[in-house]
Structure formats: structure tokens, C-alpha cells
NUMARKE-826966 format. One line per field, with one value per residue: residue number from 1; x, y, z of N, C-alpha, C in turn. Coordinates in Angstrom, 3 decimals. Layout:
// NUMARKE-826966
n = c(NUM,...)
n.x = c(X,...)
n.y = c(Y,...)
n.z = c(Z,...)
ca.x = c(X,...)
ca.y = c(Y,...)
ca.z = c(Z,...)
c.x = c(X,...)
c.y = c(Y,...)
c.z = c(Z,...)
END
This chain:
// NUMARKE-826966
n = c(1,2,3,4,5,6,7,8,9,10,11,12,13,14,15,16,17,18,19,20,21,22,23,24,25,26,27,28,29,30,31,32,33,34,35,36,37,38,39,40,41,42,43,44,45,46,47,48,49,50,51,52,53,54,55,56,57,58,59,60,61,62,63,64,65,66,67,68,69,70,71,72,73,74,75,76,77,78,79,80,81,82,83,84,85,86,87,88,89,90,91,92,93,94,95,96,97,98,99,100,101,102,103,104,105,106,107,108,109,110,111,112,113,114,115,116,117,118,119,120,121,122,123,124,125,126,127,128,129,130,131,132,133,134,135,136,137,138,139,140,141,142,143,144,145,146,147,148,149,150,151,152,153,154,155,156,157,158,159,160,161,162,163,164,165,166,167,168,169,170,171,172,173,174,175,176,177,178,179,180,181,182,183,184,185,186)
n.x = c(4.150,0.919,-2.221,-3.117,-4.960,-6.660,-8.868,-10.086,-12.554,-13.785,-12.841,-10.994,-8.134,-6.687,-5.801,-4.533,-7.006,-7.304,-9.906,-9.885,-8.584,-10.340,-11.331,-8.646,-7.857,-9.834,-8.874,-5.720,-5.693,-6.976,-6.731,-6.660,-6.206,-3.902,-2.852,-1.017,1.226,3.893,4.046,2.408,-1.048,-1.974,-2.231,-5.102,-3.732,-1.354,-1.980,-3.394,-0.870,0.563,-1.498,-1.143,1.825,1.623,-0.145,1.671,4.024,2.837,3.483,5.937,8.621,11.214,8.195,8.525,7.406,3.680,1.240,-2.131,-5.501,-7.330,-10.565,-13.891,-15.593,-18.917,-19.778,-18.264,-16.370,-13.921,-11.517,-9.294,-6.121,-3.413,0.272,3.147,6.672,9.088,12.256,15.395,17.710,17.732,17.244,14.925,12.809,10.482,8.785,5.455,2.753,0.095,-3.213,-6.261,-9.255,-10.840,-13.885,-13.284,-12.610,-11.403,-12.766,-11.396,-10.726,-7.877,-6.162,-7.108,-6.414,-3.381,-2.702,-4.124,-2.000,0.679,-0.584,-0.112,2.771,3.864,2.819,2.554,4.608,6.098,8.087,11.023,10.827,9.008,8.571,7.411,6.652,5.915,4.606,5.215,3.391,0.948,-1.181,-3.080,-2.005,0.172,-1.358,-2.696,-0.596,0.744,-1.662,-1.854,-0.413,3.168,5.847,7.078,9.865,12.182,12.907,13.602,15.468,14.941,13.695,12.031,11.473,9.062,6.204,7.627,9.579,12.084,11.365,10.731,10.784,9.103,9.570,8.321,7.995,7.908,8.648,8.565,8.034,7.167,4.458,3.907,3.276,0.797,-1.620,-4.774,-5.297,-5.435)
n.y = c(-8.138,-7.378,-7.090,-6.325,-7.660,-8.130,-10.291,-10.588,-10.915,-8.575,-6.904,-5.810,-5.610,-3.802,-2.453,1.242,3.878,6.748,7.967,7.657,9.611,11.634,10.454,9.560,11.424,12.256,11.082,11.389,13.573,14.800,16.002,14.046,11.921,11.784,12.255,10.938,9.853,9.824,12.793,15.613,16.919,16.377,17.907,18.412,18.585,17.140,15.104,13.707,14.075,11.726,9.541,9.348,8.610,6.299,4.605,4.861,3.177,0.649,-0.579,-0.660,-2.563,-4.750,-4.968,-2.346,-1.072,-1.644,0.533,0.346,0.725,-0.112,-1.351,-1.581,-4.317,-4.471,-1.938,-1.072,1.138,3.105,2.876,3.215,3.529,1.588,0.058,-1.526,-2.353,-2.853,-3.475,-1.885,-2.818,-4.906,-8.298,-10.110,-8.592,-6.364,-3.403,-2.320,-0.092,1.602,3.542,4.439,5.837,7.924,7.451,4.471,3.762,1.484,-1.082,-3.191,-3.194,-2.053,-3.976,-6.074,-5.053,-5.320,-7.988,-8.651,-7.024,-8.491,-11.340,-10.959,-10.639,-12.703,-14.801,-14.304,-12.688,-14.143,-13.515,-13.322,-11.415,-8.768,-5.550,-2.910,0.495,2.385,5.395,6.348,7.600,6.165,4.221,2.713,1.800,0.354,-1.956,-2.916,-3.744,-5.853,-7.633,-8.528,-10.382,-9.590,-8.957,-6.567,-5.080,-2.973,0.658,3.249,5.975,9.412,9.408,9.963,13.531,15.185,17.782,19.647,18.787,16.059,12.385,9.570,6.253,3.001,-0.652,-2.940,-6.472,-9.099,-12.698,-15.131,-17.765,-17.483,-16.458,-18.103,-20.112,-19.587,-19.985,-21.133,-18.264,-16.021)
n.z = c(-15.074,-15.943,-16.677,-13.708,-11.422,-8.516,-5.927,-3.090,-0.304,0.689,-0.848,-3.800,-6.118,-8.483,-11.399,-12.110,-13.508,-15.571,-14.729,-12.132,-11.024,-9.328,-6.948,-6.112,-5.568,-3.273,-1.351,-1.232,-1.059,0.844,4.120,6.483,6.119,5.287,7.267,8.681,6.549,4.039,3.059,2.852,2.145,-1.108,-4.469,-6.953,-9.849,-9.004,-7.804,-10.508,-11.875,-9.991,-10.954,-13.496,-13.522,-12.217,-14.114,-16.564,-15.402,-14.934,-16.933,-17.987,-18.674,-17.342,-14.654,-11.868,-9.967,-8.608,-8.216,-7.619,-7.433,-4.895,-4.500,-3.391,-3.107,-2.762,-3.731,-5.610,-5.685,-5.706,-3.128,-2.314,-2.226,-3.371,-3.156,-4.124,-4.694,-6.253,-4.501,-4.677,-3.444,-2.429,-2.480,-4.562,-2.992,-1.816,-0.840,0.773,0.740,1.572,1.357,2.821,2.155,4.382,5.432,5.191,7.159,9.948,9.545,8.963,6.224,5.973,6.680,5.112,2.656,2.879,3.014,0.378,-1.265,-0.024,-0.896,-3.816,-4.267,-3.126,-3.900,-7.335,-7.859,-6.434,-4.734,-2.099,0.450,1.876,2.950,4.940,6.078,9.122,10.354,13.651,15.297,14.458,15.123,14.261,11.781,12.917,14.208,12.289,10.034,12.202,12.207,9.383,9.434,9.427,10.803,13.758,13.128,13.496,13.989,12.203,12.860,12.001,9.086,7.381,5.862,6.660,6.801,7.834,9.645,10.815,10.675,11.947,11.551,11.837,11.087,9.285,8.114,6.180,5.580,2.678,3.846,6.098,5.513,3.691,5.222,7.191,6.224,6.192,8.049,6.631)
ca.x = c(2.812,-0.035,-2.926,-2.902,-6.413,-6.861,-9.855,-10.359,-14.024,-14.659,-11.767,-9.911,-7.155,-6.707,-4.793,-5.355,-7.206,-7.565,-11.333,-9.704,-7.960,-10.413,-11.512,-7.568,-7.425,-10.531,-7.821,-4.353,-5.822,-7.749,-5.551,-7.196,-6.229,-2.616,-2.186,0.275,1.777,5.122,3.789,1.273,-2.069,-2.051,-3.642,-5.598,-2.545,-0.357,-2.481,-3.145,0.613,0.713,-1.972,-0.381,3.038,1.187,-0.438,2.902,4.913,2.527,4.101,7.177,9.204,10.162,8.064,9.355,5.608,2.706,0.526,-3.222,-6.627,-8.865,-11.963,-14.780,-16.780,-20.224,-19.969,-17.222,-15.716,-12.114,-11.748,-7.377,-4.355,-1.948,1.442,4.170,7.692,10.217,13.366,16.309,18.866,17.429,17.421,13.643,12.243,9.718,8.282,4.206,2.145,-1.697,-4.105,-7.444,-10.781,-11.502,-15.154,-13.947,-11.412,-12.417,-13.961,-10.611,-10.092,-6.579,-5.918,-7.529,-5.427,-2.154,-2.983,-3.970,-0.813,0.884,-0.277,0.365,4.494,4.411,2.023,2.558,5.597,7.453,9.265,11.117,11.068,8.431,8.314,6.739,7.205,4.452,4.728,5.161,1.932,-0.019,-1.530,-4.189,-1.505,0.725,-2.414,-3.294,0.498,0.777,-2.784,-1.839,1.097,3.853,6.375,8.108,11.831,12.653,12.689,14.539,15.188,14.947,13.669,11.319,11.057,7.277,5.700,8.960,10.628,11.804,10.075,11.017,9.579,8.763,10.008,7.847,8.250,7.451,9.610,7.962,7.938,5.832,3.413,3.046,2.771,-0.061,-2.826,-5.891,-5.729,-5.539)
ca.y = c(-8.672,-6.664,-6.168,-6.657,-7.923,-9.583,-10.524,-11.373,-11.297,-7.354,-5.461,-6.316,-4.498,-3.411,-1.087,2.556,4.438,8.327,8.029,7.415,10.919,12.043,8.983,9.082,13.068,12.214,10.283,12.279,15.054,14.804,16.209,13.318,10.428,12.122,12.653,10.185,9.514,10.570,13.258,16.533,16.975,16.702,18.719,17.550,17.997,16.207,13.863,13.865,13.067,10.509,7.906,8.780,7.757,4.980,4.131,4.402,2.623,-0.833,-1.028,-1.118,-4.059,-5.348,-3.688,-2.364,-0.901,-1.714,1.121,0.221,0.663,-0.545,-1.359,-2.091,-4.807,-4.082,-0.566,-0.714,2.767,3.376,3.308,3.224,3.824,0.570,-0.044,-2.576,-1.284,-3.537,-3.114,-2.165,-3.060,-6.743,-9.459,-10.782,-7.889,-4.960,-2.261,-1.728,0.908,1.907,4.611,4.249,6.866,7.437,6.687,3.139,3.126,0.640,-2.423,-4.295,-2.955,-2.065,-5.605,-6.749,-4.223,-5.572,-9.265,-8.770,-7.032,-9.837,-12.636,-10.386,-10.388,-13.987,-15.509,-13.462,-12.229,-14.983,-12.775,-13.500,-10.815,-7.447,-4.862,-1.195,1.533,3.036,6.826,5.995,8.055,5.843,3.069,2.279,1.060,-0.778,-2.683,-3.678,-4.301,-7.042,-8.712,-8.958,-11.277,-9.038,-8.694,-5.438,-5.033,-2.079,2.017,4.258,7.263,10.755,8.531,10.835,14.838,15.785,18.829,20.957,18.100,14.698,11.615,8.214,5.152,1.803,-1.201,-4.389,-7.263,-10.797,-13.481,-15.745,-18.928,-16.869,-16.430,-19.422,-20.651,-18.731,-21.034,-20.582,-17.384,-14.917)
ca.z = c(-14.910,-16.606,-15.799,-11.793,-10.442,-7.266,-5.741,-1.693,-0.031,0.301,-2.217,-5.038,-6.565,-9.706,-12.099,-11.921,-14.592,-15.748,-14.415,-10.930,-10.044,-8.061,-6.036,-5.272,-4.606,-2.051,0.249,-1.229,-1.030,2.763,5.547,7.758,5.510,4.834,8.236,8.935,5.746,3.732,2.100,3.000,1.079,-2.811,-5.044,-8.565,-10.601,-8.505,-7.839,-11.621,-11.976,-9.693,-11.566,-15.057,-13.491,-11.849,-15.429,-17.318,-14.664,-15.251,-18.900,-18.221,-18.627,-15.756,-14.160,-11.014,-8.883,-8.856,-7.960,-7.671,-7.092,-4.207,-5.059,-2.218,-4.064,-2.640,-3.978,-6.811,-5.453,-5.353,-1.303,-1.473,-3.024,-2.913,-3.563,-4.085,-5.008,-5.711,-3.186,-5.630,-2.660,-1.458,-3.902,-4.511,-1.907,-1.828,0.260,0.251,1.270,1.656,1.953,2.647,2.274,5.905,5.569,5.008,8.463,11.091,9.380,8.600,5.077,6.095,6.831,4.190,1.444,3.059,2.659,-1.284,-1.699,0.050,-1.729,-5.171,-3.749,-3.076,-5.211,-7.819,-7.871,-6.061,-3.690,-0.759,1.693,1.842,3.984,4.963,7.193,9.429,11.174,14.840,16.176,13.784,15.910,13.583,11.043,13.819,14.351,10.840,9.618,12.489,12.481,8.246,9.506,9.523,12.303,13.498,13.347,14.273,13.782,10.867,13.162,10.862,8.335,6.344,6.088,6.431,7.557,8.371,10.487,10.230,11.161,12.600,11.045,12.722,10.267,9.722,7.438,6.198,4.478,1.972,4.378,7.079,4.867,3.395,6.622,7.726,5.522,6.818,8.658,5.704)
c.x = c(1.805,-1.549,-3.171,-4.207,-6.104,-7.927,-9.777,-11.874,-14.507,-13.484,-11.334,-9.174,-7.187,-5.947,-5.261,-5.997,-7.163,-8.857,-11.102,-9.219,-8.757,-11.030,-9.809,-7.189,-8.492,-9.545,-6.626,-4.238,-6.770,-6.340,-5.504,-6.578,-4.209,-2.269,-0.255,1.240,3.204,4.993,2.531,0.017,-1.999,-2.817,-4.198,-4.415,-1.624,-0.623,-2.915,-1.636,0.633,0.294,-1.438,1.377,3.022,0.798,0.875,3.971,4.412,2.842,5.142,7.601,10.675,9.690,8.368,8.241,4.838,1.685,-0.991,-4.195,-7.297,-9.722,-12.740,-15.607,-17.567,-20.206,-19.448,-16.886,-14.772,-12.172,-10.454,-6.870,-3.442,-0.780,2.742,5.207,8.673,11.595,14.838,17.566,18.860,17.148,15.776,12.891,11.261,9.111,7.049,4.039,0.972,-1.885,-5.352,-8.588,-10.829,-12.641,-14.924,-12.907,-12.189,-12.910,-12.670,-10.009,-8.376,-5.824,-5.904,-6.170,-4.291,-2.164,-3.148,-2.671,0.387,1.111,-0.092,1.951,4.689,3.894,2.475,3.843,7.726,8.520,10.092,10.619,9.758,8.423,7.360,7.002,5.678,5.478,4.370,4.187,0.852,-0.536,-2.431,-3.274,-0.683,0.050,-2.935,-2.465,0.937,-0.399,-2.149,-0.563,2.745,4.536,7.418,9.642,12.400,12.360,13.756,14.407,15.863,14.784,13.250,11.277,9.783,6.629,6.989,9.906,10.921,11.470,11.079,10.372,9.744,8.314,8.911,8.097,7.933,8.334,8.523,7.326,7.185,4.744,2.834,3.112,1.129,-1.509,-4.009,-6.293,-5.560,-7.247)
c.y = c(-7.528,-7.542,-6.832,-6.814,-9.096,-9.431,-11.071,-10.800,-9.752,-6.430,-6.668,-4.943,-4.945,-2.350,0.360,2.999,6.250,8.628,7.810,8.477,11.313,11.319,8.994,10.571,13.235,11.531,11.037,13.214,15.973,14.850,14.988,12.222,11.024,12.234,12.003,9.472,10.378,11.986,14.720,16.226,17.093,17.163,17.817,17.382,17.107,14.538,12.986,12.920,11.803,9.474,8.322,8.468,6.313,4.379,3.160,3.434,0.973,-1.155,-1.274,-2.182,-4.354,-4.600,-3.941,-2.083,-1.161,-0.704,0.838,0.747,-0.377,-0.542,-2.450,-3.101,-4.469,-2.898,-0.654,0.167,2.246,4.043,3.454,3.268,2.628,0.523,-0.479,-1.862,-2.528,-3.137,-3.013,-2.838,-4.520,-7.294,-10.149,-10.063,-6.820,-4.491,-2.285,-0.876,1.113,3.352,4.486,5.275,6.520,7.501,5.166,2.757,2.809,-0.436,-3.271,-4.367,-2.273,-3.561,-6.404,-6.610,-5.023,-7.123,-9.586,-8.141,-8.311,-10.919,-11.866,-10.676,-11.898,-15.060,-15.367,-13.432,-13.034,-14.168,-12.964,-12.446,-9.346,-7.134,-3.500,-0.729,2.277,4.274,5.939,6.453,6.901,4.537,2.111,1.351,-0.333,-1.817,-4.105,-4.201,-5.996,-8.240,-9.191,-9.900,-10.603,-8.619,-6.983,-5.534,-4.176,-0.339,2.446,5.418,8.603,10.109,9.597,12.390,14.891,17.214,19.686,20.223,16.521,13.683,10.420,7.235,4.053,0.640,-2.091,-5.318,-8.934,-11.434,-14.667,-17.456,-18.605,-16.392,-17.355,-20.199,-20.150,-19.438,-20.073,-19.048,-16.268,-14.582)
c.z = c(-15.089,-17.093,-14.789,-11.789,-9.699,-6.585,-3.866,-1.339,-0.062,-0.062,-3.046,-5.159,-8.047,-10.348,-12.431,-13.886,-14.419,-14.866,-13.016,-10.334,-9.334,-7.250,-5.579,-4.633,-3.576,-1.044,-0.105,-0.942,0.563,3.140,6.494,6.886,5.285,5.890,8.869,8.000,5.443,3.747,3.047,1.964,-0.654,-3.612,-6.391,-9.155,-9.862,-8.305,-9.285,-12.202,-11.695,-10.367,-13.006,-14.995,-13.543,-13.129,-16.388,-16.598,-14.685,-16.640,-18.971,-17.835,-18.216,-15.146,-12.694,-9.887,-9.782,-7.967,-8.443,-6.921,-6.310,-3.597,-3.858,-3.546,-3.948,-3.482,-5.469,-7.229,-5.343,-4.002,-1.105,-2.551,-2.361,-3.605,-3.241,-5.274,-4.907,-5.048,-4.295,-4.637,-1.741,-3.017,-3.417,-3.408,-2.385,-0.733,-0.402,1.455,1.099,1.947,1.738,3.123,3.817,6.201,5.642,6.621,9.347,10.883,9.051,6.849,4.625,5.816,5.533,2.762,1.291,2.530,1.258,-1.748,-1.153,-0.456,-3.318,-5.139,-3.513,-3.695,-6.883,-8.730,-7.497,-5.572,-2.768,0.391,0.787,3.275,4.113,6.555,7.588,10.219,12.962,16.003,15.440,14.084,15.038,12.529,11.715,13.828,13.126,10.066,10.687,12.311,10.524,8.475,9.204,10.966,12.416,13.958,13.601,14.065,13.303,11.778,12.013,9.693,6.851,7.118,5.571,7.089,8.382,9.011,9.681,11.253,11.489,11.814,11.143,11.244,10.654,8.656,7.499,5.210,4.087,3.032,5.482,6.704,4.178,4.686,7.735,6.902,5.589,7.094,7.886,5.318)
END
């Protein structure tokens, strides 16, 4: 599926461009927005890398992520980094993930992110099952992974190596019939 746009009341998503590295090295590349992620700070080239993987990786056929852009409507800045990954080890599954500019943390644009990736995986995609993994200091995500209808299942202990040690990470997930069940309240 080429080219990804989705539309809900304040973002859409969209497919990255060249004209986006540094709108994504303002959040990859912040200590404060990386804090609780896989990964330490990224520099230009890396970050560089990343959207011409992300680029080349929406061409391929099938494609397997979807790495996007989103886009605050009012503004039509690049406020996040999203991303849907299909699950090579579950049948009809994927893992997403977010990062969002922390000028925009606090108004529900977490929420929001998770919900357009969401209905992209089951709309979309016709998925059964997604999931993601939050860092277990990271309350702010706990928060915004359940209100988006997602339940938690459990904790990956030594899951990820970050910052010299390794990390724990607190499972959540939705199956296609708990989400279409959810109507209204998206």
C-alpha cells in the first residue's frame, strides 16, 4: 500500500520525504524526546539514513513498515515519527511505535498518533493482532497506549540494550475485534 495518508481531526500521517530530516532529527535527535526510547540521540546522518530507509522501504513489495510522518494539521509541521512493522513471527500481526516533538506533549497527540496507526493495521491492512512496547519509567506512554484502546499484557525483562544497560519493556496489544468494537470512542 503506497502512498500512506490518513487523516483524523488534528494529524494525519503520511509518507516521509528528503525535506523531512530535520523536522525528524528535532525529536531523534532531542535527548528529552529520546529519553525513553530504544535508541540514544541521533545525529543528521543517521537520522538522514533512517528516512531514506524509511523512503525505500514504502516501495517495496510487500511492503513490510510503514514508517511515517505526523503532520499537525493546523500548522502542517512534522510533530512525530510513526511506525507500523509487520510481526514476521505472528500471522496477520505488527508492532507500532511513536515519537513525538515535545513541544507537542500533553494535548492528546500521542493518543491520537496511535489510533491513526491503528485504524491503518485494521482498516487498512486487515490485520489481526498489533502490538508495542513502552520503557517502564515512561508513564506518559502507559497512559496514551491504554486510553488508544490497547490492553497491557505483560513485561519483556532485559528486553532492549540502551544507554550501557538493559531495559525491561511493558507489552500492550489489540486484536482486530477490540477495535472494531470500540465505534464511537476513537
Amino acid at each position: 500500500m503506497y502512498p500512506v495518508i490518513r487523516h483524523h481531526i488534528r494529524l494525519s500521517l503520511r509518507e516521509l520525504t528528503v525535506d523531512d530530516v530535520d523536522a525528524v532529527l528535532a525529536i531523534y535527535g532531542s535527548p528529552e524526546a529520546t529519553e525513553h526510547l530504544s535508541f540514544t540521540p541521533r545525529s543528521r546522518d543517521e537520522v538522514s539514513g533512517i528516512v531514506e530507509r524509511s523512503m525505500y522501504s514504502a516501495t517495496v513489495s510487500p511492503r513490510e513498515e510503514y514508517a511515517l510522518a505526523v503532520i499537525e494539521a493546523d500548522s502542517g509541521e512534522l510533530i512525530g515519527f510513526a511506525r507500523l512493522a509487520l510481526d514476521p513471527h505472528q500471522q496477520r500481526a505488527a508492532t507500532i511505535g511513536f515519537a513525538l516533538h515535545p513541544d507537542t506533549w500533553g494535548v492528546g497527540y500521542g493518543r491520537e498518533t496511535v489510533r491513526l496507526l491503528l485504524d491503518l493495521a485494521f482498516a487498512d491492512l486487515d490485520l489481526h493482532r498489533v502490538w508495542a512496547a513502552r520503557a517502564p519509567l515512561n508513564v506518559a506512554s502507559e497512559k496514551t497506549l491504554l486510553a488508544s484502546g490497547m490492553t497491557e499484557e505483560g513485561r519483556i525483562r532485559g528486553h532492549v540494550h540502551v544507554r550501557g544497560t538493559w531495559r525491561d519493556s511493558i507489552v500492550y496489544g489489540v486484536l482486530r475485534e477490540e477495535w472494531d468494537g470500540q465505534g464511537d470512542q476513537r
